[in-house]
C-alpha positions as CSV (number, residue, x, y, z in Angstrom):
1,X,-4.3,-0.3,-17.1
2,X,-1.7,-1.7,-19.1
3,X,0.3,-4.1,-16.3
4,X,0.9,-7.2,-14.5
5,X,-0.4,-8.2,-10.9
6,X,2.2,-10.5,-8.8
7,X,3.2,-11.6,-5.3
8,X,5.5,-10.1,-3.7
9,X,6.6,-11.5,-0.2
10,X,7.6,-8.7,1.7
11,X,8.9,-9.4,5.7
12,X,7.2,-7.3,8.4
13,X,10.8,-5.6,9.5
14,X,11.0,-4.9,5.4
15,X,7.5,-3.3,4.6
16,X,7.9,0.5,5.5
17,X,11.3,0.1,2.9
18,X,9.3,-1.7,0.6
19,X,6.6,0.6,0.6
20,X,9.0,3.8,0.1
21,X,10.5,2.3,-3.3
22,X,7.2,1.2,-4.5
23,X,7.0,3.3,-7.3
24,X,10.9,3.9,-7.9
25,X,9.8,-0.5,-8.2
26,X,7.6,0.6,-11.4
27,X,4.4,-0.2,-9.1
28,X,1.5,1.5,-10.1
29,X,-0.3,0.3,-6.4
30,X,-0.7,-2.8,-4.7
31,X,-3.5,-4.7,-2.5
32,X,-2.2,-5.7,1.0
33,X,-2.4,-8.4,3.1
34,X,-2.3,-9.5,6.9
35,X,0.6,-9.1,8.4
36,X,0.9,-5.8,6.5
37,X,-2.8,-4.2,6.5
38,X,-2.4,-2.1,10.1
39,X,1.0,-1.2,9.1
40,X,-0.2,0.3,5.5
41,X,-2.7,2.4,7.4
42,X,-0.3,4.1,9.5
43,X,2.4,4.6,6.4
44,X,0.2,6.1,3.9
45,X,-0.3,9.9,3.3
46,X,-3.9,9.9,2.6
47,X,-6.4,7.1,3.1
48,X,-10.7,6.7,2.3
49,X,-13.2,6.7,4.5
50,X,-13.4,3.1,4.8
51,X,-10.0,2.9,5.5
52,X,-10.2,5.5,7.8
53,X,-13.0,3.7,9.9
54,X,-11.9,0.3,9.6
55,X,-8.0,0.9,10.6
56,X,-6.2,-1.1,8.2
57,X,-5.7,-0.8,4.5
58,X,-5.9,-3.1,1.9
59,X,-5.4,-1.4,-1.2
60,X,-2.6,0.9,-2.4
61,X,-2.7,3.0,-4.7
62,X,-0.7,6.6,-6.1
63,X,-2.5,9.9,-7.1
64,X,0.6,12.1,-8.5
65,X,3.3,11.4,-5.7
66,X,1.0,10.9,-2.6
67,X,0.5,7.1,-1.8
68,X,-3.4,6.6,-0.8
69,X,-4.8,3.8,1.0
70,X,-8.4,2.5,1.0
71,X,-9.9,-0.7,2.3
């Protein structure tokens, strides 16, 4: 993938926002960390069955306009 990885501080109060213009952003995905990971699980449309089992997400990623998590 042509791209660029970078940090991106993001406040708990802000991440459900954040997470809604991720694309409109230019974001092809993202990985997730603590405070965020519990929170991504529950805002995602679709997540893998680690995800799924674990509780938290830690990767984000978009398959045509659906936002999926995995872990």
């Amino acid at each position: 993938i042509a791209g660029s990885y970078e940090a991106v501080d993001v406040a708990p109060g802000e991440f459900s926002s954040f997470l809604g213009r991720l694309r409109e952003a230019g974001f092809a995905g993202g990985n997730v960390t603590i405070p965020h990971k519990e929170a991504a699980f529950d805002l995602v449309e679709r997540r893998d069955a680690a995800a799924q089992a674990i509780g938290a997400v830690n990767t984000l990623w978009f398959e045509g306009r659906t936002l999926v998590g995995g872990n």
